[in-house]
Structure formats: C-alpha cells, structure tokens
C-alpha positions as CSV (number, residue, x, y, z in Angstrom):
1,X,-0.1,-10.8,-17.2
2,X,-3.9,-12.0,-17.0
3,X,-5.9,-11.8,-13.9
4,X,-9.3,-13.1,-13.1
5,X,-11.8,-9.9,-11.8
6,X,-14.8,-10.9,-10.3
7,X,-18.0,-10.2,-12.3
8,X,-19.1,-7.4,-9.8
9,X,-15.5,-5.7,-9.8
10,X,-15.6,-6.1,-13.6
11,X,-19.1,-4.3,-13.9
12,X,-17.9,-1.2,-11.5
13,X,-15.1,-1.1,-13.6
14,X,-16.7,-0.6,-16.6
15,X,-19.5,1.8,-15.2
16,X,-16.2,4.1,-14.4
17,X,-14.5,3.3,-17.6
18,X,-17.7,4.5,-19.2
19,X,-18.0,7.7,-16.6
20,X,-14.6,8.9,-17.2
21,X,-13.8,8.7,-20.7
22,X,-10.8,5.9,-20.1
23,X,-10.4,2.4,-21.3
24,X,-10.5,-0.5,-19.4
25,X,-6.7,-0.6,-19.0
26,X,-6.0,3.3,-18.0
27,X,-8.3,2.6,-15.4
28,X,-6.8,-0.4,-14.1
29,X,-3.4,1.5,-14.5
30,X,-4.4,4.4,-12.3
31,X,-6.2,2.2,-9.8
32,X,-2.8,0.1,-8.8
33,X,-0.7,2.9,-9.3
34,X,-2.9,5.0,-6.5
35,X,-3.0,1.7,-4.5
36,X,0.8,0.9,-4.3
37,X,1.4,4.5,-3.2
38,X,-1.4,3.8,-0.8
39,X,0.6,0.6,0.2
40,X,4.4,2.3,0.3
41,X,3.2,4.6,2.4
42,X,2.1,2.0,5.0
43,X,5.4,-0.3,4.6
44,X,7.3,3.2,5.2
45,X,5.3,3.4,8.8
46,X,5.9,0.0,9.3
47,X,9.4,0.2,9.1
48,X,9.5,3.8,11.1
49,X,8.0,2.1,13.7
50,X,10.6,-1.0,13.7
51,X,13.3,1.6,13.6
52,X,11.9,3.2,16.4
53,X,11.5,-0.1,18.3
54,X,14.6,-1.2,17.9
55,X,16.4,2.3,19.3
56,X,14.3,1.6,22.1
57,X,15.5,-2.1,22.8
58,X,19.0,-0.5,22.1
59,X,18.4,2.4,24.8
60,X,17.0,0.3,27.5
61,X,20.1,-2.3,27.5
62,X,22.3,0.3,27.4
63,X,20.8,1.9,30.1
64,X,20.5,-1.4,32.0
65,X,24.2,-1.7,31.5
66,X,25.1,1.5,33.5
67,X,22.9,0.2,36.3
C-alpha cells in the first residue's frame, strides 16, 4: 500500500525517526497501531452507549405496556 503524506507530516516524521533511533516505517507502524487502539476504544463507547439506548427504548415500552 502507498499513501501520499503531506510535506509537513513527512518532515515531523522524519525529525522523530531521527530522535528515536527508528526508521521511517517502525515509526509509521507504531503511530497507526497507537491510533487504532485509540480508535477501538471509541467505537467500544459508541456501541456501550447504543446498547444502553436501546435497553432504555426496550424499558420504557415495556413499562408503557403495563400502564
């Protein structure tokens, strides 16, 4: 897979490449891997907080039911 990084993303990326001792692709490597656990750990809230909707859509008909 290729991508196009902008030219200032690219320089950053080097600069830390250069300050931590790890080529261009270890770097890249670590950065998505931190970002997609970043990332699962939103979709997991998202879908907490459907779960959580929903039971409460659930309760409140049932409830309505009894009334």
């Amino acid at each position: 897979m290729q991508i196009e990084i902008p030219k200032e993303v690219s320089k950053n990326m080097e600069k830390a490449s250069q300050e931590l001792g790890l080529d261009k692709k270890e770097l890249i490597a670590r950065a998505i891997t931190l970002y997609l656990h970043s990332i699962q750990e939103h979709i997991d809230l998202k879908y907490e907080i459907e779960a959580w909707e929903k039971a409460g859509i659930e309760d409140s008909i049932n409830f309505e039911k009894q009334v």
